[in-house]
Each structure stands twice: as structure tokens, then as C-alpha cells.
C-alpha positions in Angstrom: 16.3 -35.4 -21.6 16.3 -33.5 -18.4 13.2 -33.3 -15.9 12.7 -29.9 -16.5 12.0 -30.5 -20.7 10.0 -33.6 -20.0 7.4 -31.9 -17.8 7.2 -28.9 -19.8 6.4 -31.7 -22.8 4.1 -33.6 -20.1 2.0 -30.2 -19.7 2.1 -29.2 -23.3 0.6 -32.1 -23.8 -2.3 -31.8 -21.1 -2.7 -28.8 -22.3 -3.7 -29.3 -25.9 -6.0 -32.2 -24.7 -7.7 -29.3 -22.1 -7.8 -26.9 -25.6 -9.5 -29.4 -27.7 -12.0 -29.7 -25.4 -13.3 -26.6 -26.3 -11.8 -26.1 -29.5 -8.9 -24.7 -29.0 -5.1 -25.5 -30.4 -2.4 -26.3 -28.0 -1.2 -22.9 -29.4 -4.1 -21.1 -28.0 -3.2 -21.2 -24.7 -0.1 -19.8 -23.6 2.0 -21.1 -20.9 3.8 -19.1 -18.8 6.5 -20.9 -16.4 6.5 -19.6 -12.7 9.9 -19.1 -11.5 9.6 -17.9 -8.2 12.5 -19.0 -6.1 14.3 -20.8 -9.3 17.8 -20.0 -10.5 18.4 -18.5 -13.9 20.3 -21.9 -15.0 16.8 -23.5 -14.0 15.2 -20.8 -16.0 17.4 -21.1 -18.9 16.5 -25.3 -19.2 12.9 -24.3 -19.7 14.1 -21.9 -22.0 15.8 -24.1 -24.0 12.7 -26.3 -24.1 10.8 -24.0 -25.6 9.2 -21.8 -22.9 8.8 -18.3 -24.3 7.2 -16.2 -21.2 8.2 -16.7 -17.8 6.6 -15.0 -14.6 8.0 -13.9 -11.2 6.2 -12.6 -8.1 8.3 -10.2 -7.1 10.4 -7.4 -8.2 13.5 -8.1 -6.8 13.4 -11.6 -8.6 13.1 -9.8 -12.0 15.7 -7.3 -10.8 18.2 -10.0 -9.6 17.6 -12.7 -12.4 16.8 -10.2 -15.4 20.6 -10.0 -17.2 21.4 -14.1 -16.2 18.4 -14.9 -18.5 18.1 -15.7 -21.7 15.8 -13.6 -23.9 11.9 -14.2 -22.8 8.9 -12.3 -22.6 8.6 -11.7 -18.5 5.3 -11.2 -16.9 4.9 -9.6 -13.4 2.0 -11.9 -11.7 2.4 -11.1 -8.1 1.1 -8.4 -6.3 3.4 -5.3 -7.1 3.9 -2.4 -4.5 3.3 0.9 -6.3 7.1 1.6 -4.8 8.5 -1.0 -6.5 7.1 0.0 -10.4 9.9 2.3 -11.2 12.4 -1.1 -11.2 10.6 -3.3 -13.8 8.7 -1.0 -16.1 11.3 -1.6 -18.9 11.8 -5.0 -18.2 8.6 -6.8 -17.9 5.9 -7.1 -21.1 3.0 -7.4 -18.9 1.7 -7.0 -15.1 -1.1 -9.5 -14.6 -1.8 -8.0 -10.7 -3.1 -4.7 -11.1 -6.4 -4.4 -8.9 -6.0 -0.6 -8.1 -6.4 2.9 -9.7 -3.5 3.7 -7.3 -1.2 1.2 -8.5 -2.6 1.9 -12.3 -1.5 5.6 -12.1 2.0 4.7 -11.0 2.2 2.3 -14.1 1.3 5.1 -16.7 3.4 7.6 -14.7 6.8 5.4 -14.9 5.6 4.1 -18.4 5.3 7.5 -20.0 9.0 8.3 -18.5 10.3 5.5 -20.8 8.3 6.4 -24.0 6.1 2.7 -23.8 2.5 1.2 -23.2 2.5 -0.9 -20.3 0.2 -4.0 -21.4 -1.6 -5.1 -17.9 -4.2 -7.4 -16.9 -6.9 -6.4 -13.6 -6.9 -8.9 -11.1 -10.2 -10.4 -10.1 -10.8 -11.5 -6.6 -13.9 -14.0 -7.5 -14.3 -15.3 -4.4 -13.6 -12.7 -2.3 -10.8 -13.9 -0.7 -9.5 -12.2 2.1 -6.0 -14.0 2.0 -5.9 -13.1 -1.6 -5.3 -9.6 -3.5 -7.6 -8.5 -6.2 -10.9 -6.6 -6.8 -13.9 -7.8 -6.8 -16.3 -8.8 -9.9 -18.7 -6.1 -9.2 -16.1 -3.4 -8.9 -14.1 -4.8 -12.3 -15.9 -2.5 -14.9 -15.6 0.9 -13.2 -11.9 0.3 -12.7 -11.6 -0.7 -16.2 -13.2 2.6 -17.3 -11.3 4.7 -14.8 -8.1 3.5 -16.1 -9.4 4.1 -19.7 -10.0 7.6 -18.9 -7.2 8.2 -16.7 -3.9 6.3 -17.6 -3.1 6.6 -21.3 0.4 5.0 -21.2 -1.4 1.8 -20.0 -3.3 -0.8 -22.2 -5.6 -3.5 -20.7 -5.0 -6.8 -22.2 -7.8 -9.0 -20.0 -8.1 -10.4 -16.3 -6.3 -12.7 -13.9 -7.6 -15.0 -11.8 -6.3 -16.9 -8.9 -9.0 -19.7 -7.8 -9.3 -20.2 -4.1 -7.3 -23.5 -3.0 -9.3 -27.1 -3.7 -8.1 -30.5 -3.7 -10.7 -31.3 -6.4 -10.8 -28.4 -9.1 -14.1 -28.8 -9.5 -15.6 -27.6 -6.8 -14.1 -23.9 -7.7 -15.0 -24.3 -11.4 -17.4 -21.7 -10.5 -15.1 -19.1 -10.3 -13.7 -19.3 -13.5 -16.7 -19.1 -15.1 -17.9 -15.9 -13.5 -14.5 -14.5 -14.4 -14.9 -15.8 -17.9 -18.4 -13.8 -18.3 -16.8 -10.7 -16.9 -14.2 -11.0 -19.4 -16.5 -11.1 -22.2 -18.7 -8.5 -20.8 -15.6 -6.3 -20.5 -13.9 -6.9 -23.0 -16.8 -5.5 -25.3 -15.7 -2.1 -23.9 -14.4 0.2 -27.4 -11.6 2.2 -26.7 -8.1 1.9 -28.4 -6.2 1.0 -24.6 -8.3 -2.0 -24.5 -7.5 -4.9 -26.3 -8.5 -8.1 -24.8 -6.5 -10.9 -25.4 -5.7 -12.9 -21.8 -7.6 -14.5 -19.5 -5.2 -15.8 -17.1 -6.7 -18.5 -15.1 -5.1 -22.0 -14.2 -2.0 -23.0 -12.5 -0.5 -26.3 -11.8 -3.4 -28.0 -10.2 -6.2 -26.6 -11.8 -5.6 -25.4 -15.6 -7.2 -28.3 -17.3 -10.9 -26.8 -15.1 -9.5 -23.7 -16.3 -8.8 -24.4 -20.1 -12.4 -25.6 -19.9 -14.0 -22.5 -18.4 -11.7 -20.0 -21.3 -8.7 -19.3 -19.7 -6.3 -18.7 -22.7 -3.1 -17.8 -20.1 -2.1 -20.7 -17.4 0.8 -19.9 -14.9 2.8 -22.7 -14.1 5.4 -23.3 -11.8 5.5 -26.5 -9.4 4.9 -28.9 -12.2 7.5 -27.8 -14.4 10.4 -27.2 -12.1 9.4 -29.7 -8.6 8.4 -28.3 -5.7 10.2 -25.5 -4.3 12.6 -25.3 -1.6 12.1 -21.8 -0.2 15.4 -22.4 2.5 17.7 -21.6 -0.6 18.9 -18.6 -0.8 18.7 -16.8 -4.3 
């Protein structure tokens, strides 16, 4: 058994243990392997051992990677450029970054030219990170309604979350939870483009925190594939 299969396994397994603690199934909670920097055969090994979404940062990855791949649902979960939309409308089934009415509009613009709904998720900026993209909690709602109203080609699925850096998760537990009521609060908005579903919140170091504050979506990448070696050229 390759390393790659045995920590997917290893995390599938932390995972359901996280999930039951709020009564959840392993299958509740869906795992999306990061593969930022990693090769298409490394990608294809998850694959193989059952990984069904995979997320990159950034466009050119999806671009370069995209026909090496074997078929998986890819998710855009870095911060996307409203220049760069046009290259991975058709290929990705959901942008988790979208903290903009400006980048929104691009999405429906580039969606309606290929005849699809563009499933995205808003990132929230909980913390208020300067270092980090996303909006803040305050400013969540009237962005969710102004895409309602303006961007018909586009579907809101939930929120993303990235929690500010800790060496015990703990001590930003509190960010998942305010995201967690703002996800429930919004997601109580009725209109047929919303459809909430995600809350994607956790990634290598802190999903179990995150399982336990509702995150339904954890993006992992570093305890799957090892830690990255970002002199390689891809």
C-alpha cells in the first residue's frame, strides 16, 4: 500500500471519529485533496484510493494538470483573478474563493457563454486577516443578496473559511463558529440560486476543530501527499 492511500485511509478515519462527534457519518463530510504543486501521477494515486474532489489554487494548475487527470470533480479554492475565469469555467464544479461582486459578475458572464450554473461558495475573512483574502462576516449577507439579484448563471452553495494560523486549533475555534452561525443565518435566504450545502472549513491541521464547529467540506493537502517541495518545477 503506497503512502499516499494509507494517509488518505488515516484521515478518513479521523474524520469519521470528528463526524460522530456531532452526529455525523464519515460520509457527511467531504474531503477534498489539495494538490497544489503535485503531479497528476500523484493525483491519480489519490484517485485510485478513492478521492472524488480534488482542489488547486491556481488556474494555471487546473489548466496544466486538467487532461493528465483522471475523472474528478475539481474545485477552485484559491483566490481567482477575474482575468483568469474565462480558463476554468468549464472545467471546475465549484469556486470556493469568491469574496467579490466584481469577480461574481465575471463568473455569470463566462458561465452564461457556456450554457451552465457556476456552483460557488463566498469566502469569509472571520478574522479579518490582512494576509488573507475574503470578506468580512458583516459584509457576507448583502453580497449574498447582490449576487442573488444580479448574477443568474451563478448558484451559491455555502461559505469558506480559512482559520488564521495556530499551533493549537483551539484557540481559533472561534472562528469557525461565527462562520458556522453566518452560514445558518444565510443560508435561510429563499431564492432558487441558493442552495446551501458546504461549509468549507478545516484543513490539515485543524479539521477535526472544524468537523466539530459544522464544517461539512475539509481541504486537505499536506497530510495526504507530505509536505511540499515548492523548488520542483511542474
Amino acid at each position: 500500500m503506497g503512502m499516499i492511500r494509507e494517509n488518505i485511509d488515516r484521515i478518513n478515519a479521523e474524520k469519521a471519529k470528528f463526524a460522530a462527534t456531532v452526529g455525523k457519518t464519515e460520509d457527511e463530510v467531504l474531503l477534498v485533496a489539495v494538490t497544489k504543486t503535485r503531479t497528476p501521477e500523484e493525483i491519480n494515486e489519490a484517485i485510485d484510493a478513492g478521492i472524488t474532489d480534488i482542489g488547486e489554487n491556481k488556474v494555471q494548475e487546473v489548466v496544466d494538470k486538467f487532461d493528465s487527470v483522471k475523472p474528478v470533480r475539481w474545485h477552485l479554492i484559491g483566490h481567482l483573478q477575474t482575468n483568469k475565469v474565462k480558463y476554468i469555467i468549464d472545467k471546475v464544479c465549484m469556486i470556493h474563493s469568491v469574496d467579490s461582486m466584481k469577480l461574481a459578475k465575471e463568473i455569470d458572464k463566462r458561465a452564461e457563454q457556456h450554457g451552465l450554473t457556476m456552483d460557488i461558495l463566498i469566502q469569509v475573512n472571520a478574522a479579518q486577516e490582512e494576509s488573507k483574502f475574503g470578506i468580512t462576516t458583516d459584509d457576507t449577507k448583502q453580497l449574498i443578496l447582490d449576487i442573488l439579484e444580479q448574477c443568474p448563471n451563478v448558484r451559491i452553495r455555502g461559505l469558506m473559511h480559512i482559520a488564521p494560523a495556530a499551533d493549537d486549533p483551539n484557540d481559533v475555534r472561534e472562528y469557525f463558529t461565527q462562520v458556522k452561525e453566518l452560514y445558518e443565518e444565510c443560508g435561510k435566504i429563499e431564492h432558487p440560486h441558493l442552495d446551501f450545502k458546504y461549509l468549507s472549513m478545516g484543513m490539515s491541521h485543524d479539521f477535526g476543530v472544524a468537523i466539530e464547529e459544522g464544517s461539512n467540506l475539509i481541504r486537505v493537502g499536506t497530510s495526504i501527499f507530505g509536505e511540499r517541495d515548492y523548488s520542483k518545477k511542474n
